[in-house]
Phi, psi and omega in degrees: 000073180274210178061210217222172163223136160264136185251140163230119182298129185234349198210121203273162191263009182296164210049351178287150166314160133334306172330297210271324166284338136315299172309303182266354156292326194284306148357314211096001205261141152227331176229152184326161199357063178227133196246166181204146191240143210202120209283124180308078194250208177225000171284295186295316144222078165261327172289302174294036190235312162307316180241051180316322188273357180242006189227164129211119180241169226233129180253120216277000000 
């Protein structure tokens, strides 16, 4: 699982746990449709796995 994932925040987090605003903070995601390329780990998408309805990613 090599390469890059591009994440784009697609769905605002307002209202969300705490847990899932940790998670796209850890990311890196802080306002609506800002997107971050992020090495394809199995760290990484556990996080995106976690906030899937609120994210979309792509693999570069």
């Amino acid at each position: 699982m090599s390469g890059m994932l591009k994440i784009t925040l697609v769905k605002s987090m307002i209202g969300r746990p705490e847990k899932h605003r940790k998670v796209l903070r850890g990311m890196g995601l802080t306002k609506l449709n800002r997107t971050v390329e992020l090495q394809n780990t199995p760290s990484v998408r556990g996080m995106v796995d976690k906030v899937s309805h609120l994210v979309v990613a792509e693999e570069k």
